[in-house]
Each structure stands twice: as structure tokens, then as C-alpha cells.
HTML snippet that shows the backbone in 3Dmol.js (N, CA, C, O; Angstrom):
<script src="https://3Dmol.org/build/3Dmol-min.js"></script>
<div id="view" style="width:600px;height:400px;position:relative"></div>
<script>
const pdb = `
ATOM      1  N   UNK A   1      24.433  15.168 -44.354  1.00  0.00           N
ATOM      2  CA  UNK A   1      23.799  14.073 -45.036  1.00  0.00           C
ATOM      3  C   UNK A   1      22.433  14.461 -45.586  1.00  0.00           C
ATOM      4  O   UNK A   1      21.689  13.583 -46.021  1.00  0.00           O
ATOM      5  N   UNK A   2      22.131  15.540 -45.584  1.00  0.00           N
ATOM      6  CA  UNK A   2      21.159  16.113 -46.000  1.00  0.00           C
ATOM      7  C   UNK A   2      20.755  16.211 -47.484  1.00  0.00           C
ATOM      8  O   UNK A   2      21.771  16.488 -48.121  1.00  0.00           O
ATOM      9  N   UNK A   3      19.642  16.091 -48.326  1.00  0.00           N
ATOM     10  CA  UNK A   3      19.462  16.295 -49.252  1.00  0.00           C
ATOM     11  C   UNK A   3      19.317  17.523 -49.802  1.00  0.00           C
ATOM     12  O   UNK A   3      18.969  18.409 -49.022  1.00  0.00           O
ATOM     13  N   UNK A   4      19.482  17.800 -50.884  1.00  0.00           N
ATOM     14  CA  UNK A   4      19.468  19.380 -51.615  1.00  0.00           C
ATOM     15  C   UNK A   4      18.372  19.509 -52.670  1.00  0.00           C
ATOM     16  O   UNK A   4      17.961  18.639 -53.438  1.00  0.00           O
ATOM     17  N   UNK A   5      17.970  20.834 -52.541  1.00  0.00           N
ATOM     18  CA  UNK A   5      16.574  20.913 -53.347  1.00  0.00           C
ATOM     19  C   UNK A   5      17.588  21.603 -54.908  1.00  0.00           C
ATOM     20  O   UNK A   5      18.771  21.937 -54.974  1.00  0.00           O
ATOM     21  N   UNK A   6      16.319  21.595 -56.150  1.00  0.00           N
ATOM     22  CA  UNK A   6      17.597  22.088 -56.904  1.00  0.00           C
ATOM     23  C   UNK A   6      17.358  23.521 -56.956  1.00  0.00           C
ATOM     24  O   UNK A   6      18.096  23.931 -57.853  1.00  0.00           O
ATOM     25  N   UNK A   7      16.717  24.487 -56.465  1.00  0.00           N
ATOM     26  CA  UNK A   7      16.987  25.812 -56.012  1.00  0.00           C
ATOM     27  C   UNK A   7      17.951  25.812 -54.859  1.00  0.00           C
ATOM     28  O   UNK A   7      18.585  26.865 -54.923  1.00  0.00           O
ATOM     29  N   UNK A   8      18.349  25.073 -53.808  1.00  0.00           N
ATOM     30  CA  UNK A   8      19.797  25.030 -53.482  1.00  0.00           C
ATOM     31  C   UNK A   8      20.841  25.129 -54.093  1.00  0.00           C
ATOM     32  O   UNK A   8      21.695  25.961 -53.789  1.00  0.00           O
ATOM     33  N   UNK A   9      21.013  23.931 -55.495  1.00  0.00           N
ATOM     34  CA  UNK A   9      21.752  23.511 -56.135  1.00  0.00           C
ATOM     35  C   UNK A   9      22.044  24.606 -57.411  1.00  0.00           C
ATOM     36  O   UNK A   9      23.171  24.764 -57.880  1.00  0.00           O
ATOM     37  N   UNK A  10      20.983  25.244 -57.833  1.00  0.00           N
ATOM     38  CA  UNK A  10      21.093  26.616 -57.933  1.00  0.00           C
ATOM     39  C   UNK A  10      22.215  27.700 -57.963  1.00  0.00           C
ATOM     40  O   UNK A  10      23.130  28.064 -58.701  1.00  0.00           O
ATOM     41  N   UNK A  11      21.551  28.077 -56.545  1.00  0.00           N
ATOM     42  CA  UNK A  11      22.187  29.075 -56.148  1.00  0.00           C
ATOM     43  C   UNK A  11      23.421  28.935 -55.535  1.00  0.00           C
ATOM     44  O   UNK A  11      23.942  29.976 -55.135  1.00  0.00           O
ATOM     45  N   UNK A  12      24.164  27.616 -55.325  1.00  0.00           N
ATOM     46  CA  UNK A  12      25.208  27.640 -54.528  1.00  0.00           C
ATOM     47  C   UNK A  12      26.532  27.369 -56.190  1.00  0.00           C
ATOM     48  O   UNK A  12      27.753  27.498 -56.107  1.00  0.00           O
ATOM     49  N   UNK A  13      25.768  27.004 -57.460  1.00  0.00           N
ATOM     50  CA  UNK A  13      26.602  26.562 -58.215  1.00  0.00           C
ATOM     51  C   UNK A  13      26.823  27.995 -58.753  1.00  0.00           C
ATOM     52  O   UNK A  13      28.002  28.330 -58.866  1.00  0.00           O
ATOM     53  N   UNK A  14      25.839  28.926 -59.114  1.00  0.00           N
ATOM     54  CA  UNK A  14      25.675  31.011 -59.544  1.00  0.00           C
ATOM     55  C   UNK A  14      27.069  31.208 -58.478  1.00  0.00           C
ATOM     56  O   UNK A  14      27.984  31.875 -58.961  1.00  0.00           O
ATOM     57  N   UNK A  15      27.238  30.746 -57.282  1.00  0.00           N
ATOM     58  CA  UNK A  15      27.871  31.747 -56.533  1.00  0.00           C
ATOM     59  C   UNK A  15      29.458  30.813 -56.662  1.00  0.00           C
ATOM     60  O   UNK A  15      30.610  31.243 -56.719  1.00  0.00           O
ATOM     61  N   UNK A  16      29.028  29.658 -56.673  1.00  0.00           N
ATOM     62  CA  UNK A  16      30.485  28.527 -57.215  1.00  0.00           C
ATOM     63  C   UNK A  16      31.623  29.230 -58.380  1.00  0.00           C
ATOM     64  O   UNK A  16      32.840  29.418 -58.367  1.00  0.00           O
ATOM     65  N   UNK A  17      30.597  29.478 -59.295  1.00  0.00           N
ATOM     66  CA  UNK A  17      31.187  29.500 -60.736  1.00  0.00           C
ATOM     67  C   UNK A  17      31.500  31.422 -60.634  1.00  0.00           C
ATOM     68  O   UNK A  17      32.274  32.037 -61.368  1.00  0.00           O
ATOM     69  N   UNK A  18      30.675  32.002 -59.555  1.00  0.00           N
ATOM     70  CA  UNK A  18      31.420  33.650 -60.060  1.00  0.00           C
ATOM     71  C   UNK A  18      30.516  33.994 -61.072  1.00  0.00           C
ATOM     72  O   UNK A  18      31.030  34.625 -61.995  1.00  0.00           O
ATOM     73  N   UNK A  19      29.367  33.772 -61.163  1.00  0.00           N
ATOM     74  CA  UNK A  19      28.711  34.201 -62.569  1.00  0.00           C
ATOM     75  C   UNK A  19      28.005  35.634 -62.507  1.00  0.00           C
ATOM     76  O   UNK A  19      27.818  36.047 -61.363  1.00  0.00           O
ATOM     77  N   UNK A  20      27.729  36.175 -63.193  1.00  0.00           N
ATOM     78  CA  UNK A  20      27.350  37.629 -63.472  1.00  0.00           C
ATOM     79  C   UNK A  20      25.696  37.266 -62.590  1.00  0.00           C
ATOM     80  O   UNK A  20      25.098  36.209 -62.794  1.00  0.00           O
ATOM     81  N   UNK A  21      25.233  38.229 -61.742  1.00  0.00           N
ATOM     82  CA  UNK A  21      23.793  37.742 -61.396  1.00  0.00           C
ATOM     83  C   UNK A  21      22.722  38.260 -62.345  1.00  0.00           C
ATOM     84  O   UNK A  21      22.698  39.386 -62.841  1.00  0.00           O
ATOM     85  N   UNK A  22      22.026  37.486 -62.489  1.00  0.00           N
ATOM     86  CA  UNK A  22      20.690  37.685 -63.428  1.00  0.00           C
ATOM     87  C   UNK A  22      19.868  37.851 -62.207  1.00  0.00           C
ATOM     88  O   UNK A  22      19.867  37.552 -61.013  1.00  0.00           O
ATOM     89  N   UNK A  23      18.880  38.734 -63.469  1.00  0.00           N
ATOM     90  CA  UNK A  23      17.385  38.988 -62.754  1.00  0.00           C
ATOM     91  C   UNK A  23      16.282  38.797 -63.705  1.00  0.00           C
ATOM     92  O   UNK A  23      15.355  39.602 -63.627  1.00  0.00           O
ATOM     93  N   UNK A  24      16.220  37.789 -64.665  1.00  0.00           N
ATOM     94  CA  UNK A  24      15.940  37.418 -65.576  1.00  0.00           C
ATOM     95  C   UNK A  24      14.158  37.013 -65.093  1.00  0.00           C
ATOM     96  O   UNK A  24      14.264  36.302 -64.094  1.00  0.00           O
ATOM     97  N   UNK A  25      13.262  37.127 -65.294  1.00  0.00           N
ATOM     98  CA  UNK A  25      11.985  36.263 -64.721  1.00  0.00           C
ATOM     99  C   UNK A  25      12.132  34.769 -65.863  1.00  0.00           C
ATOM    100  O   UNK A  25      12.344  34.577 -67.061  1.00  0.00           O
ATOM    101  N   UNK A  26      11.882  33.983 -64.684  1.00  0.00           N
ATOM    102  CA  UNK A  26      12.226  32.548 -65.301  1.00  0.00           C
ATOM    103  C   UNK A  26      10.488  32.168 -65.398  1.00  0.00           C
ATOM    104  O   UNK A  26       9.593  32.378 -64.578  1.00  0.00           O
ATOM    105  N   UNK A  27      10.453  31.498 -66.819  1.00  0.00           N
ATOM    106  CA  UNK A  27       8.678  31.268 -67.287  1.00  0.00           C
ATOM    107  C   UNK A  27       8.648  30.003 -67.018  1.00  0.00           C
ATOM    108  O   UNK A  27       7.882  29.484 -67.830  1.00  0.00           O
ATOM    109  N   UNK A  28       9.225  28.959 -66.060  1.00  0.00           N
ATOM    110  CA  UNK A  28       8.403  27.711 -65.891  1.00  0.00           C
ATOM    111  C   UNK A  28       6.983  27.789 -65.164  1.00  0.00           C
ATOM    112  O   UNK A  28       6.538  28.759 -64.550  1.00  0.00           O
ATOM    113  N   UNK A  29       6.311  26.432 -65.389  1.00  0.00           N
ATOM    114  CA  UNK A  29       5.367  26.505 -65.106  1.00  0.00           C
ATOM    115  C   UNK A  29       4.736  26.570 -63.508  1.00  0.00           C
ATOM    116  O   UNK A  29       3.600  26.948 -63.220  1.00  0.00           O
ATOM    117  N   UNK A  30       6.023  25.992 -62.340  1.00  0.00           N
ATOM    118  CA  UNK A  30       5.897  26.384 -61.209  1.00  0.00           C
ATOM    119  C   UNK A  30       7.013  27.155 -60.885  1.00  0.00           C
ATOM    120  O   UNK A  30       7.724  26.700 -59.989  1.00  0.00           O
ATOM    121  N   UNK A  31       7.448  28.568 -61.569  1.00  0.00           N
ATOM    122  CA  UNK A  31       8.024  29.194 -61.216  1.00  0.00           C
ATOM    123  C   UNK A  31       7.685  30.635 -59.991  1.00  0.00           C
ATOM    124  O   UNK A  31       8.348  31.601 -59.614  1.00  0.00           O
ATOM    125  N   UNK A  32       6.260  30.087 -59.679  1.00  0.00           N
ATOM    126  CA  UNK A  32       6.045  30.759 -58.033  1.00  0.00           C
ATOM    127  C   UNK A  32       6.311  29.455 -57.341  1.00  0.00           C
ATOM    128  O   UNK A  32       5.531  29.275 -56.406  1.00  0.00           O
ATOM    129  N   UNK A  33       7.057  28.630 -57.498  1.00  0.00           N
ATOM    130  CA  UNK A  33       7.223  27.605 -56.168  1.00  0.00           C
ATOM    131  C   UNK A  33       8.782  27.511 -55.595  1.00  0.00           C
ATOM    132  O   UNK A  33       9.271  26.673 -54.837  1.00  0.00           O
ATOM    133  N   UNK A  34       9.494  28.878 -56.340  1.00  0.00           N
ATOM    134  CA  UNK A  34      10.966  29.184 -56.292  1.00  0.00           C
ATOM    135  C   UNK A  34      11.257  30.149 -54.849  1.00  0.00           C
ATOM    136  O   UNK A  34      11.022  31.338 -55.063  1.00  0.00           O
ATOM    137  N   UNK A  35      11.526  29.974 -54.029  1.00  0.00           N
ATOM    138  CA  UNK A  35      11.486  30.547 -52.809  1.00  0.00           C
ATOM    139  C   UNK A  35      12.339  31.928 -53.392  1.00  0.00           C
ATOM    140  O   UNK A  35      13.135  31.925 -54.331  1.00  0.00           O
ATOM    141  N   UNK A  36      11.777  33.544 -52.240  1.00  0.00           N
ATOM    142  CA  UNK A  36      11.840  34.431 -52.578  1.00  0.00           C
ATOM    143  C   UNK A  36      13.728  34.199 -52.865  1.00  0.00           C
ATOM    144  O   UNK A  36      14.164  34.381 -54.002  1.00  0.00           O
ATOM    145  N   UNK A  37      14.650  33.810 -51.751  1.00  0.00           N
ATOM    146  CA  UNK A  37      15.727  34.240 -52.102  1.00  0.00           C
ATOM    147  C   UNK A  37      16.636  33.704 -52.996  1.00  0.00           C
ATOM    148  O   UNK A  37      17.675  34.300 -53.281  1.00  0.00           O
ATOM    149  N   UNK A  38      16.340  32.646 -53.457  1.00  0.00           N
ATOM    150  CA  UNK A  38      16.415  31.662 -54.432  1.00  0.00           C
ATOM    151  C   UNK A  38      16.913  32.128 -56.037  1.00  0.00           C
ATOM    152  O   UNK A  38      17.793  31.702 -56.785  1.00  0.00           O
ATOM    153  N   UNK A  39      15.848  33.259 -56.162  1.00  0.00           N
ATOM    154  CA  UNK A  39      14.897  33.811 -57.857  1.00  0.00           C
ATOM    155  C   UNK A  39      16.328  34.202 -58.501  1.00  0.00           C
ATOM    156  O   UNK A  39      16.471  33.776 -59.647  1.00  0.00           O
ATOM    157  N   UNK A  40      17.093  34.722 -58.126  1.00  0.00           N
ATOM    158  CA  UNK A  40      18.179  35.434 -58.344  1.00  0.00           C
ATOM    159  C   UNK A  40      19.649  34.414 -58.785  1.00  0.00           C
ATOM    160  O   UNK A  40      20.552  34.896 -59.469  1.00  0.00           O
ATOM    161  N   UNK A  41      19.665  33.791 -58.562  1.00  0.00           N
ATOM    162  CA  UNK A  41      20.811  32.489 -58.279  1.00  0.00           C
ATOM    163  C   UNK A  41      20.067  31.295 -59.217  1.00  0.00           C
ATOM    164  O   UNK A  41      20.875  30.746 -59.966  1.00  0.00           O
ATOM    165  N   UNK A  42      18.916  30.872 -59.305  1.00  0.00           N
ATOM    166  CA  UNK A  42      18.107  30.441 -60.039  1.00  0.00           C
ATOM    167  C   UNK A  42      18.117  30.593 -61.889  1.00  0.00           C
ATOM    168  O   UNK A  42      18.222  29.839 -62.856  1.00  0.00           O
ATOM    169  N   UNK A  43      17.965  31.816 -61.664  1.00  0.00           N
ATOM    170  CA  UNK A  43      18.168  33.050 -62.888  1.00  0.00           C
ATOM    171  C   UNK A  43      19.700  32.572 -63.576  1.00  0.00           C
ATOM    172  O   UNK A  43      20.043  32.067 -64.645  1.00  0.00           O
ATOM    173  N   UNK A  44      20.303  32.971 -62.502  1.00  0.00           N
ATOM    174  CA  UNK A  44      22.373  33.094 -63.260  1.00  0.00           C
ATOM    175  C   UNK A  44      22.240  31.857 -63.720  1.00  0.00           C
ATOM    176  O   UNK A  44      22.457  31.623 -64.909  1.00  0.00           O
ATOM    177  N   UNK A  45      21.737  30.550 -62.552  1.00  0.00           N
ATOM    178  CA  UNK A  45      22.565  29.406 -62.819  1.00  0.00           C
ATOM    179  C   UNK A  45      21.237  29.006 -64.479  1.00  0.00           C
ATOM    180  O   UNK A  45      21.572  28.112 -65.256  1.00  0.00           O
ATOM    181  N   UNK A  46      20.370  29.511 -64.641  1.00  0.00           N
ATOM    182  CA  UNK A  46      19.607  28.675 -65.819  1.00  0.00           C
ATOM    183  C   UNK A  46      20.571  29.943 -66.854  1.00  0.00           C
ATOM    184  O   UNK A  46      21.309  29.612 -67.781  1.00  0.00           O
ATOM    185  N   UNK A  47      20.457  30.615 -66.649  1.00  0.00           N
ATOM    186  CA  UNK A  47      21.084  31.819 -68.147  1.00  0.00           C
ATOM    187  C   UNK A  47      22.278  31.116 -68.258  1.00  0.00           C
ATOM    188  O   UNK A  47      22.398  30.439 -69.280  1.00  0.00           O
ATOM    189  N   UNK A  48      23.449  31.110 -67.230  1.00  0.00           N
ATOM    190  CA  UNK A  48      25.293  30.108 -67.733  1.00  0.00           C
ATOM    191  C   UNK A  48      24.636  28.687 -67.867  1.00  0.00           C
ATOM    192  O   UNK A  48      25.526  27.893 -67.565  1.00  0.00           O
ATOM    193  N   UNK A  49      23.646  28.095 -68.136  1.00  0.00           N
ATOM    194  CA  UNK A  49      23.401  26.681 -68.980  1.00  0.00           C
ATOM    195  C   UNK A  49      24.055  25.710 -68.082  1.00  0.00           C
ATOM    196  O   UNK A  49      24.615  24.679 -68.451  1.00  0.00           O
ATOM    197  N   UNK A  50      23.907  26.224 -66.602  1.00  0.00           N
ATOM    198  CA  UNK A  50      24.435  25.108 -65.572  1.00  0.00           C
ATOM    199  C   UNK A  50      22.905  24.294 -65.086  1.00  0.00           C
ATOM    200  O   UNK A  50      22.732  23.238 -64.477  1.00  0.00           O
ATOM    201  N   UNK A  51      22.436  24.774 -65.356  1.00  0.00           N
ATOM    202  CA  UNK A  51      20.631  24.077 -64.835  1.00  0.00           C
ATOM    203  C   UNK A  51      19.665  24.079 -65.819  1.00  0.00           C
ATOM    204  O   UNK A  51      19.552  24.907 -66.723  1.00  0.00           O
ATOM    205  N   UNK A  52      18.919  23.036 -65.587  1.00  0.00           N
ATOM    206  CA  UNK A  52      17.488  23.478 -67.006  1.00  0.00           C
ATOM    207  C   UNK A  52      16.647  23.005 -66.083  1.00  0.00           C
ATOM    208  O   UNK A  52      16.742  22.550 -64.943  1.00  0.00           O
ATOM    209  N   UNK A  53      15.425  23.321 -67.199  1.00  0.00           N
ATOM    210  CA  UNK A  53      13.823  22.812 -66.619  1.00  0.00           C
ATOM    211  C   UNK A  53      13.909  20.978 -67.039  1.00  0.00           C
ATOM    212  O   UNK A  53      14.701  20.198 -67.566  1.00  0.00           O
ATOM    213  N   UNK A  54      12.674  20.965 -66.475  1.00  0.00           N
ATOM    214  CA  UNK A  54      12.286  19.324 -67.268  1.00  0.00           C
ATOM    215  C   UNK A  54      10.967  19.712 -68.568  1.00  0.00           C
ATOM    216  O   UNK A  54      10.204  20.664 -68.732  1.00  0.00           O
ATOM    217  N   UNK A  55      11.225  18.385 -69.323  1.00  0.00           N
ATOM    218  CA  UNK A  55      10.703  18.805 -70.394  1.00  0.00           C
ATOM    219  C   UNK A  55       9.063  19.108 -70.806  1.00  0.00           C
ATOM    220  O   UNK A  55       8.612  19.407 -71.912  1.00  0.00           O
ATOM    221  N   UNK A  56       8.252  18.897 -69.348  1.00  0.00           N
ATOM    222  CA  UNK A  56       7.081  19.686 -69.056  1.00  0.00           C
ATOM    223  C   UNK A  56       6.748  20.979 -68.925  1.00  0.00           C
ATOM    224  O   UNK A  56       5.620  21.464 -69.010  1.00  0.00           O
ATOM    225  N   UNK A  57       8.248  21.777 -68.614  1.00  0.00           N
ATOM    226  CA  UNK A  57       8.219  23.054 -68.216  1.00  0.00           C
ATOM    227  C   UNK A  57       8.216  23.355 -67.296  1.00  0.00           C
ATOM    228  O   UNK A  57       8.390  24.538 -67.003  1.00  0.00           O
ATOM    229  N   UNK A  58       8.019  22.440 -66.449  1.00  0.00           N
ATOM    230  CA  UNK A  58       8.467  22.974 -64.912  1.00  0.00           C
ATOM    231  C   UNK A  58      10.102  22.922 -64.517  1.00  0.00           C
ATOM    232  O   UNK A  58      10.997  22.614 -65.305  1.00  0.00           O
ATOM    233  N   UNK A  59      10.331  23.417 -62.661  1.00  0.00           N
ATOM    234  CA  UNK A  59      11.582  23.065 -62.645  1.00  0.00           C
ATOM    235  C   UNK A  59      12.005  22.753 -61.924  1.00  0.00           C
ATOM    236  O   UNK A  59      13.196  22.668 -61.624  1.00  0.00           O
ATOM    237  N   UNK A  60      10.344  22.275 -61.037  1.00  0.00           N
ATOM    238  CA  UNK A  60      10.535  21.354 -58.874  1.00  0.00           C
ATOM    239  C   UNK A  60      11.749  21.816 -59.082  1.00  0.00           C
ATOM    240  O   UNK A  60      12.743  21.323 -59.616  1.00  0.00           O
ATOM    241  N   UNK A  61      11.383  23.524 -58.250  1.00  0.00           N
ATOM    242  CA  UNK A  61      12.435  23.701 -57.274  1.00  0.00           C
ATOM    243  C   UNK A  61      12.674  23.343 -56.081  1.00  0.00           C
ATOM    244  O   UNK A  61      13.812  23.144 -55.655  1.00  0.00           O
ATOM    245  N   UNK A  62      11.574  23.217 -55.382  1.00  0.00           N
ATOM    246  CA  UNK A  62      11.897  22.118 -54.328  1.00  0.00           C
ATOM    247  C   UNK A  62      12.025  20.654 -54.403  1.00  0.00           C
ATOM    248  O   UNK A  62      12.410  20.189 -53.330  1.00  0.00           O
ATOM    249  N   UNK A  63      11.818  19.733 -55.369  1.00  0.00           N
ATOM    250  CA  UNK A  63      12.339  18.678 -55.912  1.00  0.00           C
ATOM    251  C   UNK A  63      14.181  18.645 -55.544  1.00  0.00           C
ATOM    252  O   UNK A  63      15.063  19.448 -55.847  1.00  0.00           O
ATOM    253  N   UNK A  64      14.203  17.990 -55.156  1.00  0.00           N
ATOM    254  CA  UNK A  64      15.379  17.127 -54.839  1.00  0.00           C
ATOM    255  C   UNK A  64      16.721  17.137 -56.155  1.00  0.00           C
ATOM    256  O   UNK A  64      16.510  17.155 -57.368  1.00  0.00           O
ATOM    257  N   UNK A  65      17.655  17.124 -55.684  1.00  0.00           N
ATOM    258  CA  UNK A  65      19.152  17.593 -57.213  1.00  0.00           C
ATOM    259  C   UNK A  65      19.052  15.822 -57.254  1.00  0.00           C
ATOM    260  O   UNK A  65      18.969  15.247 -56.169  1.00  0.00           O
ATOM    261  N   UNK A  66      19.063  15.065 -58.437  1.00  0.00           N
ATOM    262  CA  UNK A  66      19.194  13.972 -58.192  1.00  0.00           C
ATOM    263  C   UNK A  66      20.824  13.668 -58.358  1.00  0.00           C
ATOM    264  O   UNK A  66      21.553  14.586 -58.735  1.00  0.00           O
ATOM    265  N   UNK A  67      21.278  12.576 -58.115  1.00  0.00           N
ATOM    266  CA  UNK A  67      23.181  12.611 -58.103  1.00  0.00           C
ATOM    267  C   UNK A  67      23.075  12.815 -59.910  1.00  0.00           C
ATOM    268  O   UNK A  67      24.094  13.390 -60.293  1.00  0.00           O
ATOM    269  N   UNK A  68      22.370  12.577 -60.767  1.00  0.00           N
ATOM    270  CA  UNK A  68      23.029  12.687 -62.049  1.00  0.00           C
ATOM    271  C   UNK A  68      22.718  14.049 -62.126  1.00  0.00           C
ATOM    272  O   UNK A  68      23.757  14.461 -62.642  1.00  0.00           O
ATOM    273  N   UNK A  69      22.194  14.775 -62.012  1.00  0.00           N
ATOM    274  CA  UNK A  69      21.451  15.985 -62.190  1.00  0.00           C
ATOM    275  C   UNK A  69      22.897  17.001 -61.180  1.00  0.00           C
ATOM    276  O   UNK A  69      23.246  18.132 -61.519  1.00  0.00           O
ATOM    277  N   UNK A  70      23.337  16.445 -60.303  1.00  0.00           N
ATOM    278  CA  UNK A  70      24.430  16.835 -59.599  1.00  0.00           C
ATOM    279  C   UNK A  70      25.893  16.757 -60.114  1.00  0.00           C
ATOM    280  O   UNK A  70      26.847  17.470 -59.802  1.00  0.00           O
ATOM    281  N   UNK A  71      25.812  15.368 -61.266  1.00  0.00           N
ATOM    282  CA  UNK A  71      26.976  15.233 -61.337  1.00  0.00           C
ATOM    283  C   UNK A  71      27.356  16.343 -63.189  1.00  0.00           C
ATOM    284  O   UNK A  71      28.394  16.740 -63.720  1.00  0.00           O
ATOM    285  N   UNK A  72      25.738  16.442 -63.593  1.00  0.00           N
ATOM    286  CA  UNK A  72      25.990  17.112 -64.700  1.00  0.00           C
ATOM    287  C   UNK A  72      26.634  18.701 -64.644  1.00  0.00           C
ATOM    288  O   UNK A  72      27.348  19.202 -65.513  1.00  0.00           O
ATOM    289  N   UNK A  73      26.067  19.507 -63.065  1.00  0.00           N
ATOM    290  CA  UNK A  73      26.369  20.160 -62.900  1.00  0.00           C
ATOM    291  C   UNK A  73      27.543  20.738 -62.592  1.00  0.00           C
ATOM    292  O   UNK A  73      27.947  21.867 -62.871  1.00  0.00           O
ATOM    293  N   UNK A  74      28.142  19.716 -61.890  1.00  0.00           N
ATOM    294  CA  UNK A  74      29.519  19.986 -61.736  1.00  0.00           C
ATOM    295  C   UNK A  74      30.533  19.402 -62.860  1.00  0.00           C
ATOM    296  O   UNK A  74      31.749  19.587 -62.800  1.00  0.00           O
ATOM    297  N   UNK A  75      30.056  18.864 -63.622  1.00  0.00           N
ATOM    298  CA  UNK A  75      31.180  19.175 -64.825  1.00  0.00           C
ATOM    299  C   UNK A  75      30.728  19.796 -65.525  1.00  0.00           C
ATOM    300  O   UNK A  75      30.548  19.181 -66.576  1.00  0.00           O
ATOM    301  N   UNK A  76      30.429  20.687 -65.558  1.00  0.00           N
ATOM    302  CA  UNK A  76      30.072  21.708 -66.258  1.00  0.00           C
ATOM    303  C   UNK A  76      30.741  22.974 -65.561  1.00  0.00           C
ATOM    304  O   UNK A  76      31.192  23.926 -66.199  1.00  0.00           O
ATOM    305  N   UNK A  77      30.748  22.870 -64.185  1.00  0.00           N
ATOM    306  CA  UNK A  77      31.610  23.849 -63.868  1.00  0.00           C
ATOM    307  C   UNK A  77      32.990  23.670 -64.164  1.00  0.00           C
ATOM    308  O   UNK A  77      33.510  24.775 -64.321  1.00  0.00           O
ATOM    309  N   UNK A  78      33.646  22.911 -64.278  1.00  0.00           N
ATOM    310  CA  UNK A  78      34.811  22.105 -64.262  1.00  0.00           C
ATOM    311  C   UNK A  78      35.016  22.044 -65.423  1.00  0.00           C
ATOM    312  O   UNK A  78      36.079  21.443 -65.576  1.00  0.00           O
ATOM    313  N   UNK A  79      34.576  22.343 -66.397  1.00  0.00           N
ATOM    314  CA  UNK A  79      34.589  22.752 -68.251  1.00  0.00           C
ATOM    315  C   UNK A  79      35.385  23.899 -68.109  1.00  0.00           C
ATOM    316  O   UNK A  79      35.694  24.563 -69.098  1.00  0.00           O
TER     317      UNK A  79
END
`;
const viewer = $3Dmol.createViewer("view");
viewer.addModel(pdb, "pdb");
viewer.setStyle({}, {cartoon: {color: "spectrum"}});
viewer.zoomTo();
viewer.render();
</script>
């Protein structure tokens, strides 16, 4: 019953979908607030266009997946 941050949501959708891993450096604006093991899964899932920033430029990775933000993601895998 736990909530998910969206660097969770992340990295569990990179490893969902099978995607090629990136090591891409991601330029948001709190992109040191991306936990070290995170950066990688972070990377895949913004490069396959399963995740974005918000339109400030940041990308609260520890911010919370909200259910729409959850539900976009998974149809998108499901495409």
C-alpha cells in the first residue's frame, strides 16, 4: 500500500518494457535529487518517452507517481 516515487516508477517501467539502458545525463533542474541507483533506469525510461519532466524543468524524483501519471505510463507500455 505503499506509495511510489517517480524514480521508482522509472526504473521499474526501463526494466518492465526490456528497454536498451541509457546513460544519458538527464539536464533537469533537480537532477542531483535522482538517487545514485536510480540515474540509469531514469535515463531509459525518459529516452523510450515512457516518463517526462514537468514543464518547469524539473522532475521530483522523489515526488510521488500520481495515478494519472501511472496510468499514462502503463499504456504506453501496453502500445
Amino acid at each position: 500500500d505503499d506509495l511510489i516515487t517517480r524514480e521508482q516508477a522509472a526504473v521499474i517501467i526501463a526494466r518492465a518494457a526490456n528497454l536498451e539502458t541509457a546513460t544519458d545525463e538527464l539536464n533537469f533542474t533537480d537532477s542531483k535529487a535522482i538517487s545514485s541507483w536510480a540515474k540509469n533506469g531514469m535515463a531509459t525510461a525518459f529516452k523510450g518517452g515512457f516518463i517526462s519532466g514537468y514543464p518547469d524543468n524539473s522532475f521530483k524524483p522523489q515526488g510521488n507517481t500520481t495515478r494519472a501519471e501511472a496510468a499514462v505510463i502503463i499504456g504506453k507500455l501496453l502500445k
